[in-house]
TITORKOL-470748 format. One line per 8 residues: number of its first residue (from 1); their letters; for each residue x, y, z of C-alpha. Coordinates in steps of 0.05 Angstrom, whole numbers. Each point is the difference from the previous one (the first is absolute). Last residue first. Layout:
NUM) a) X,Y,Z; ...
//
This chain:
652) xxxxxxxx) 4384,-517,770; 39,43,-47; -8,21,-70; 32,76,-37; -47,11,-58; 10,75,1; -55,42,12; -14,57,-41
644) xxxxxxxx) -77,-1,23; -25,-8,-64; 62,-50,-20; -18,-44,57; -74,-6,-19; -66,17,39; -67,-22,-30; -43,56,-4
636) xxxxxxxx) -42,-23,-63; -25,-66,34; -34,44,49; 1,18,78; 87,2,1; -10,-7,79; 63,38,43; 29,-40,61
628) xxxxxxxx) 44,43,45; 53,-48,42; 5,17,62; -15,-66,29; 20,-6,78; 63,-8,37; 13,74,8; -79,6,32
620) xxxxxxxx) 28,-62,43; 69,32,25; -33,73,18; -54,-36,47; 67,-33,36; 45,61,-2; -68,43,25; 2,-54,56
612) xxxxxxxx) 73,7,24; -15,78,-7; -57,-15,54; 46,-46,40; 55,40,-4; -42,66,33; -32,-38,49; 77,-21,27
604) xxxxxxxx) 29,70,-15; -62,24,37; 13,-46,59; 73,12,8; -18,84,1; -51,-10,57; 43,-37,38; 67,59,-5
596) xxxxxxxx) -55,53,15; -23,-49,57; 69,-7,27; 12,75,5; 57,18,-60; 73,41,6; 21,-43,58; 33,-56,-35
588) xxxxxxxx) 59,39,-13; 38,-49,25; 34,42,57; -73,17,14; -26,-66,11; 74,-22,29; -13,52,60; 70,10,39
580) xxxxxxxx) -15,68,24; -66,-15,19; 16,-65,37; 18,-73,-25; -5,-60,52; -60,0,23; -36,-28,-66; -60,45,-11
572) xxxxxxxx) 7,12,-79; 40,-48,-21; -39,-56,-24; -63,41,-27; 43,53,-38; 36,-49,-34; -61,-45,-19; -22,68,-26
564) xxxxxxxx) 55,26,-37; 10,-73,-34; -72,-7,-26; -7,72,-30; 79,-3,-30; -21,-82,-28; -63,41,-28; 43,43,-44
556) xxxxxxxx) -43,55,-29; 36,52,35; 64,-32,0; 4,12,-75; -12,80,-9; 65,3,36; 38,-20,-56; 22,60,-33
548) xxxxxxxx) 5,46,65; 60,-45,13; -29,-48,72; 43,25,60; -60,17,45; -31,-63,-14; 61,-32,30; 33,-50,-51
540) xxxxxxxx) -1,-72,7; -53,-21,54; -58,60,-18; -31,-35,-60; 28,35,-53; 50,-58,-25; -61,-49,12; -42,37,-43
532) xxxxxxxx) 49,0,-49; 10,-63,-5; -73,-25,-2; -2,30,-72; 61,-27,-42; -9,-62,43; -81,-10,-28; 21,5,-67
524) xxxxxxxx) 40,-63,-5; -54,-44,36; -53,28,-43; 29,-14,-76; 16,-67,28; -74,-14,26; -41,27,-61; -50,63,4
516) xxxxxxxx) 52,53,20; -53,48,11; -56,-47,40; 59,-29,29; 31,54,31; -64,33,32; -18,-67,31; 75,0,37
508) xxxxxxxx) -15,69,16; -61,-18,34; 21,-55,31; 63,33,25; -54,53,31; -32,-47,34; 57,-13,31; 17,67,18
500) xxxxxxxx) -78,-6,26; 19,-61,48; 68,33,22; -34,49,33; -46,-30,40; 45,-56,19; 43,55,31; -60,42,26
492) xxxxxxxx) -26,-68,26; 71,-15,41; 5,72,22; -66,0,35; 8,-69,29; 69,23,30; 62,-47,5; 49,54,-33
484) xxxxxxxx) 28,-32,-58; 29,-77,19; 29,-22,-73; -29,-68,10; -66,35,24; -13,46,-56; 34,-43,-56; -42,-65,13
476) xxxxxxxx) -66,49,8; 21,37,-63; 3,-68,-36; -70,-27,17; -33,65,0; 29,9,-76; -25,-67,-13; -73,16,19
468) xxxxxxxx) -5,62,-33; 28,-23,-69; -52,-51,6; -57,53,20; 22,39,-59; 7,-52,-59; -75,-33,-1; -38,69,-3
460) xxxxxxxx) 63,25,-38; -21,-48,-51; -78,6,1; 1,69,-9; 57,0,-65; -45,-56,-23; -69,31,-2; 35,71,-15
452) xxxxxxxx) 33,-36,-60; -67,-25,-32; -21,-69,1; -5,-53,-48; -11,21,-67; 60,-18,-39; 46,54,10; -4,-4,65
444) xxxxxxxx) 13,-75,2; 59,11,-45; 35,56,35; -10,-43,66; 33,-50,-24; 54,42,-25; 12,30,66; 1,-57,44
436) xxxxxxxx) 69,-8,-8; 20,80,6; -49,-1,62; 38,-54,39; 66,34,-19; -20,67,26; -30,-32,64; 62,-25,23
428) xxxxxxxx) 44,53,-7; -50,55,17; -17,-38,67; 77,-24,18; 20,78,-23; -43,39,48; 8,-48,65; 74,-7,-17
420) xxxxxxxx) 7,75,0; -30,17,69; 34,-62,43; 59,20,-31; -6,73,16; -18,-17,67; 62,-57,15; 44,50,-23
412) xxxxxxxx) -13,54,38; -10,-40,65; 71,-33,-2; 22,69,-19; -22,35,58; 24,-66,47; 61,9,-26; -1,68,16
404) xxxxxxxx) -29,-6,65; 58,-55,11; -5,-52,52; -51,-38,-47; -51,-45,32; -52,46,-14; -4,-25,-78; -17,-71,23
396) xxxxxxxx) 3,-30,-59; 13,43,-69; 22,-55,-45; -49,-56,35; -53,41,-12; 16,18,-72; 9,-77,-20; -64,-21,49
388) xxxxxxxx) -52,53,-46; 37,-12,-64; -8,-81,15; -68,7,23; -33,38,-52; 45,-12,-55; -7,-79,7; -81,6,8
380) xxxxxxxx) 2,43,-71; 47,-55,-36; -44,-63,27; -64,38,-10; 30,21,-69; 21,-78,-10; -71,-23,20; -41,33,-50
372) xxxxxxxx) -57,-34,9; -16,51,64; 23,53,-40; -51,-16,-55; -55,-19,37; -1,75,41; 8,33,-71; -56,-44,-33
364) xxxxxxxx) -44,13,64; 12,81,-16; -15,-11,-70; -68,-31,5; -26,45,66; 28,66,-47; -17,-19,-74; -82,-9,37
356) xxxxxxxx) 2,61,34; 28,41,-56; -47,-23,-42; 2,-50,-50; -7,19,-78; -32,-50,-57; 15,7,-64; -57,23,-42
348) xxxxxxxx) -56,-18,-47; -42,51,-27; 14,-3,-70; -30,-78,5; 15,-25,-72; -55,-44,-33; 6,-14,-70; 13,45,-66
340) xxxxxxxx) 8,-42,-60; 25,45,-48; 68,12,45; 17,-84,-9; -10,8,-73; 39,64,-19; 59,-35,45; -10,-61,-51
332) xxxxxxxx) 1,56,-52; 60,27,14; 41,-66,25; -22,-28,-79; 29,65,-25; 67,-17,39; 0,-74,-26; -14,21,-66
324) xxxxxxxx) 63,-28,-26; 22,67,-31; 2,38,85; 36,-60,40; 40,-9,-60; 21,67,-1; 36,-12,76; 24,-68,-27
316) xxxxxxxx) 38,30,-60; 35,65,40; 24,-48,52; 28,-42,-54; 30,70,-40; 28,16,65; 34,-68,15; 28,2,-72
308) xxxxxxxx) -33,-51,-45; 24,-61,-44; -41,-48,-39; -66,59,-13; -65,-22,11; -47,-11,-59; 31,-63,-22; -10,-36,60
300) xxxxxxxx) -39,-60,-23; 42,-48,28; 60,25,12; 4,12,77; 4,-71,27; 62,2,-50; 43,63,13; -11,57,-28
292) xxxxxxxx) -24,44,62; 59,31,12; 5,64,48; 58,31,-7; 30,60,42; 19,51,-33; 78,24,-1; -1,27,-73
284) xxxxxxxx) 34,-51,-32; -49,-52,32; -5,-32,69; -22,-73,24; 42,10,79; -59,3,33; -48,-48,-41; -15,-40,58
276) xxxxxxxx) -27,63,34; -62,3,-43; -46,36,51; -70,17,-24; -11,-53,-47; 55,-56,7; 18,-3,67; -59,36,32
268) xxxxxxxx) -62,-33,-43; 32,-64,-7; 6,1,85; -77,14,4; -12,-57,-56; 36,-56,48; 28,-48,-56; -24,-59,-9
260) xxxxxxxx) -12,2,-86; 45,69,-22; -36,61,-1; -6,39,-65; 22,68,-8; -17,29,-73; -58,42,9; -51,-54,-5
252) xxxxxxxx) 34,-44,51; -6,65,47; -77,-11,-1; 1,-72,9; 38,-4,68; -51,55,24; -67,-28,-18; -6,-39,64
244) xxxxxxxx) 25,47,45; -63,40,-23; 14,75,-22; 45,54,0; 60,-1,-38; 65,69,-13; -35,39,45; 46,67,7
236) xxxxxxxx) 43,20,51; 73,-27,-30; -40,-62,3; -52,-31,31; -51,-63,-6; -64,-2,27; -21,-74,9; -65,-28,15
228) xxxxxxxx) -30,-68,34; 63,-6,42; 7,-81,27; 44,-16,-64; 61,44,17; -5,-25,69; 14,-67,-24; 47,21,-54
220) xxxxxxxx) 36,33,47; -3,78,15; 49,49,-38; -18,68,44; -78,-6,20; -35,69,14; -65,-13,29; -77,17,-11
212) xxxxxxxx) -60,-33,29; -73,14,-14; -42,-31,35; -54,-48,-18; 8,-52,55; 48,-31,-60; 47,58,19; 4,-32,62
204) xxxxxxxx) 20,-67,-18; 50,24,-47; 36,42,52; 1,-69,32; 36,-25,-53; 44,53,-7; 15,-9,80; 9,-76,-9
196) xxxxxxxx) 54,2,-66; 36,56,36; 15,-49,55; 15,-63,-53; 49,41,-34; 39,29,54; -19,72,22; 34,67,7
188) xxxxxxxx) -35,36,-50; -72,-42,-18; -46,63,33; 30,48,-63; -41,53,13; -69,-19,21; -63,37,-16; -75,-18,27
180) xxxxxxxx) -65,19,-29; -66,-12,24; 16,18,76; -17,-60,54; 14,49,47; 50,-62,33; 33,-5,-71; 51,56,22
172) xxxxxxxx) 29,-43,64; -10,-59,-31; 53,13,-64; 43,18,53; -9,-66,43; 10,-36,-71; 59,37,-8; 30,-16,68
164) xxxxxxxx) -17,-71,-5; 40,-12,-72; 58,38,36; 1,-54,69; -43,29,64; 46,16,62; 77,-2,28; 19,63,21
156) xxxxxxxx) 67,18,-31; -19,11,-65; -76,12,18; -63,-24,28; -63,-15,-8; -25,-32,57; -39,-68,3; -63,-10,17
148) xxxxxxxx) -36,-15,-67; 60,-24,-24; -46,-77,-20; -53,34,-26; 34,51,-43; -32,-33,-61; -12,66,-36; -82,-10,6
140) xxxxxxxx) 4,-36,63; 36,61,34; -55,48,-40; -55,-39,26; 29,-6,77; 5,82,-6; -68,2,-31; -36,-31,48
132) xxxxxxxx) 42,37,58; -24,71,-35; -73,-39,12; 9,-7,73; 33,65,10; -63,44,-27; 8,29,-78; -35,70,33
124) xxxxxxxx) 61,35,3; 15,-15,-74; 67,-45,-14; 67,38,-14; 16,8,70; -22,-71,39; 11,-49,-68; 61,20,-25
116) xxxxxxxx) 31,-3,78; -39,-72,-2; 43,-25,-52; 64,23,34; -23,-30,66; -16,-64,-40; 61,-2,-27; 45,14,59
108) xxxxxxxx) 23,66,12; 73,8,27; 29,13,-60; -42,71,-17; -12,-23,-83; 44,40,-52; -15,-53,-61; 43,21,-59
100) xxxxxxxx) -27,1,-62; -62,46,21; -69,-39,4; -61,57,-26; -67,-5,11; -60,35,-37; -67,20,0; 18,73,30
92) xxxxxxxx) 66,1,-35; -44,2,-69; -41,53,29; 64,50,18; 26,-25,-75; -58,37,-31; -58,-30,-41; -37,-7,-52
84) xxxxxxxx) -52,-49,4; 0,-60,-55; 4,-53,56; 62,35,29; 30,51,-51; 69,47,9; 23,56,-53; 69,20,-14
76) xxxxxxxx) 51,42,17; 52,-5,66; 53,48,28; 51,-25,47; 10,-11,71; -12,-61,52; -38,-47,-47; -50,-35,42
68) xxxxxxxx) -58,13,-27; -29,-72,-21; 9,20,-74; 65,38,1; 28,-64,44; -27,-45,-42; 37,28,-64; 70,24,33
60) xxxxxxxx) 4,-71,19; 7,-20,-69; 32,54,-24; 51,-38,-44; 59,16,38; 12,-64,26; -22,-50,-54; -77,-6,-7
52) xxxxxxxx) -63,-36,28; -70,24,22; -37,-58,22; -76,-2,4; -37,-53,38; -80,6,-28; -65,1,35; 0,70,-6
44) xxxxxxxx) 34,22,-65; 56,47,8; 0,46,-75; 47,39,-48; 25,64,-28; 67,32,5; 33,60,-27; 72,-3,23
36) xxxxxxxx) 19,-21,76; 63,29,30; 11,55,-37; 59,48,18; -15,60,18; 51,73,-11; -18,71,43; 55,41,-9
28) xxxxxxxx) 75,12,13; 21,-48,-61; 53,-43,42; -43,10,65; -70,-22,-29; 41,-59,-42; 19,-26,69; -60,11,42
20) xxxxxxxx) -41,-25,-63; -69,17,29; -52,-61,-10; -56,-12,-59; -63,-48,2; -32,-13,-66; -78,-34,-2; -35,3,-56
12) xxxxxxxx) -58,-48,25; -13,-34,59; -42,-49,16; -20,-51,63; -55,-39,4; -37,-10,67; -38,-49,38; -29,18,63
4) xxxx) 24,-53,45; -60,-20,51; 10,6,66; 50,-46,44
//
């Protein structure tokens, strides 16, 4: 790997505000709540930094402001790295983020995921040898040796175990080798000997000379002891910052010694920031009691009050964090770290891949996927066959009726079914695909990977031929099962048709997804709209006899498109109807040329899978930071909650 550029982080007056939907509605204007309240304070490289608080706190409201991934809001303050001012845009530039929970595609295997980093964030002129180098380094680096080649896997796909996963994640962003990396909360989930490794080798790495930052909620004492600083939260303000070291002596001087073996990050919550033992400890007046007379507390304690309200505590250890000195001391250490200005490469940027390079990566994911994937195979094989030998076998030998009107209906039905099933098997199937991979591929957008035309490209490259080959598969069971007319130039117009109403499904099912975004939300709006293009389809009601309110609909109903021509294919030129007897016409099937009726089923089918990709673009500028960050520029333009008439309303 290159060099690590070393950088310290500061900022300074920082207050981040939200809209109070609630209070907004109740006072019909404009109300925030603040989240984070006038903070200053510093990431050392070299250094492990916890940020630790009860829920609520702002905790992870705090690295996600700084590493710009706070989704709305309005932000003030001012950003330094090395002493340089900067903007959160630069600080994302030398940075990596690990979200909480680790959305990883299941069927890559480590080092596939690794090497993903490594191909589209890496430079264009890193060559493949060298991105391998630091593929096998990384691996050794997070001791993912021995799962190098295993998958990752899921719930139900059996794969890498929790404490894997978040090392693989943690990989994935170290593999620019940025200066600075943030993790929220990377010990949630874990036993006590997992987390124990992966803060220890977040140790390791910030002793490269990186700067590493994570939210920690009530570690061990172990892992307590590995952090070199703490920043401590509450109600949105810092309330210690500092060594670990120093912290255990620091809230002995305001009144709240730790007891000998006891875990200091637990003494902190149960008795500092959280004293739910006392519960039930109320006065006259309904307060909760907080009572710090008893015996390990007495000793020289005479400038802390016996009994407090939880309020007036709160109240006590938020001052103390400003009349102990410890907040001045913060000042002027971040005054220190500024005044000695060191290197800081302005110019440094992410990395981009073009669309060339996204496309050949992606579209070999998509094609390993599936294969992997052995239960869709399994699932899609099963619906190509079986569907294809079930209809068959329903409408067999069609002819052999005695009936013309049996064998007019026999026909009927077996061509609408044949039509339908080969729009809603593709859009069924496809829609819940997509809705799973959707938040994967949320994340990896988000993060830097590709863009959404390099993946939208890449996965209709891979879905399309597929869809193609099992529609021919179960159209050519159907067509000679059923036994429509036995000509070559009917048979291909059939299989014609049927492949771009299928294409069509995919399209829609696409389409779906992209809006609905998760898999139950999808599946229960796609009935509401396939229904109706069913209902209008031609089979049900004569287009003719449609209410002038609802015949808008068939007109954009591909199953209508499909239907009229696989209709118009099978009966026209059977000997046994004349012109008086014409089913076409009786129908009303007549009213269209087949190419008009062609042309029309390919546009809606272009047409869905352009709005399917405006969904998808419009999905990832949503999911992205909107938040509006404001600098203070002086000491004297520090913003306040009362200035702003802001309400001290907290939330994580």
């Amino acid at each position: 790997m290159s060099k690590i550029e070393s950088l310290d982080l500061v900022f300074k007056n920082l207050s981040y505000f939200v809209k109070d939907p609630v209070e907004s509605k109740n006072q019909k204007k404009e109300v925030k709540k603040t989240i984070l309240d006038n903070l200053t304070g510093y990431f050392l490289h070299g250094r492990l930094t916890g940020i630790m608080g009860p829920s609520g706190a702002g905790k992870t409201s705090l690295m996600e402001v700084i590493s710009k991934q706070s989704k709305s809001g309005e932000i003030h303050g001012d950003f330094f790295l090395n002493g340089h001012e900067v903007s959160i845009k630069n600080i994302k530039q030398v940075s990596g983020f690990v979200f909480q929970d680790d959305v990883i595609l299941r069927t890559m295997t480590v080092y596939e995921a690794l090497f993903m980093s490594a191909t589209l964030k890496l430079p264009g002129n890193v060559q493949f040898r060298e991105k391998t180098n630091i593929v096998n380094e990384m691996i050794s680096t997070l001791h993912l040796n021995k799962c190098k080649d295993t998958i990752v896997g899921d719930s139900t796909l059996k794969g890498l175990s929790g404490g894997e996963r978040k090392r693989l994640s943690v990989g994935m962003e170290m593999i620019t080798n940025p200066s600075i990396i943030f993790l929220d909360e990377p010990t949630s989930g874990l036993d006590t000997y997992t987390a124990y490794s992966l803060i220890e080798s977040l140790k390791n790495l910030a002793l490269t000379g990186r700067t590493v930052i994570c939210t920690i909620h009530q570690p061990s004492s172990d892992i307590f002891r590995l952090f070199d600083d703490m920043i401590l939260l509450n109600h949105g303000k810092i309330v210690y910052e500092g060594p670990v070291d120093n912290i255990v002596q620091y809230f002995d001087s305001l009144g709240y010694k730790c007891p000998q073996y006891t875990n200091p990050s637990d003494f902190i919550f149960m008795n500092i920031l959280n004293p739910v033992y006392l519960i039930n400890n109320n006065d006259e007046n309904n307060n909760i009691i907080v009572d710090q007379s008893d015996e390990q507390n007495n000793n020289n304690r005479s400038s802390v009050k016996p009994r407090l309200t939880i309020q007036e505590k709160d109240d006590l250890i938020l001052d103390s964090y400003k009349t102990s000195g410890m907040e001045e001391n913060v000042k002027k250490k971040c005054n220190e770290i500024n005044s000695n200005v060191g290197q800081y490469s302005k110019k440094m940027k992410k990395f981009k891949p073009k669309f060339g390079k996204q496309f050949k990566f992606l579209f070999k994911r998509h094609l390993k996927n599936i294969i992997r994937d052995k239960r869709i195979i399994r699932l899609k094989m099963g619906q190509t066959f079986g569907l294809g030998v079930i209809i068959g076998l329903t409408f067999y030998n069609i002819p052999g009726s005695d009936e013309r009107q049996t064998r007019e209906q026999d026909r009927n039905g077996g061509l609408f079914i044949s039509s339908f099933s080969q729009v809603l098997l593709p859009m069924i199937g496809t829609l819940a695909i997509f809705s799973s991979e959707t938040p994967v591929i949320m994340r990896e957008i988000s993060s830097g990977y590709y863009t959404p035309v390099g993946y939208y490209f890449s996965k209709i490259a891979i879905e399309i031929p597929f869809q193609i080959l099992s529609t021919f598969i179960s159209c050519t069971i159907i067509y000679f099962l059923s036994h429509y007319q036995r000509k070559a130039t009917k048979y291909l117009k059939f299989i014609g048709i049927i492949e771009l109403g299928a294409l069509c499904g995919l399209s829609l099912g696409l389409s779906i997804a992209t809006i609905a975004k998760d898999v139950t939300l999808a599946l229960q709006f796609a009935p509401f709209l396939v229904i109706p293009l069913i209902l209008f389809s031609g089979l049900f009601i004569n287009s003719g006899s449609i209410p002038p309110y609802f015949t808008w609909i068939q007109y954009i109903s591909p199953i209508k498109y499909m239907y009229q021509e696989v209709y118009k294919n099978e009966f026209y030129g059977l000997d046994e109807y004349d012109d008086s007897s014409d089913p076409i016409e009786k129908m009303n099937f007549d009213q269209l040329s087949s190419v008009i009726s062609i042309v029309i089923l390919s546009i809606i089918t272009l047409f869905l899978y352009f709005f399917c990709y405006l969904m998808l673009f419009a999905s990832i500028k949503n999911s992205l930071s909107k938040a509006k960050y404001v600098s203070s520029k002086s000491e004297n333009n520090i913003i306040k909650s009362n200035e702003l008439n802001v309400p001290l309303l907290y939330n994580d």
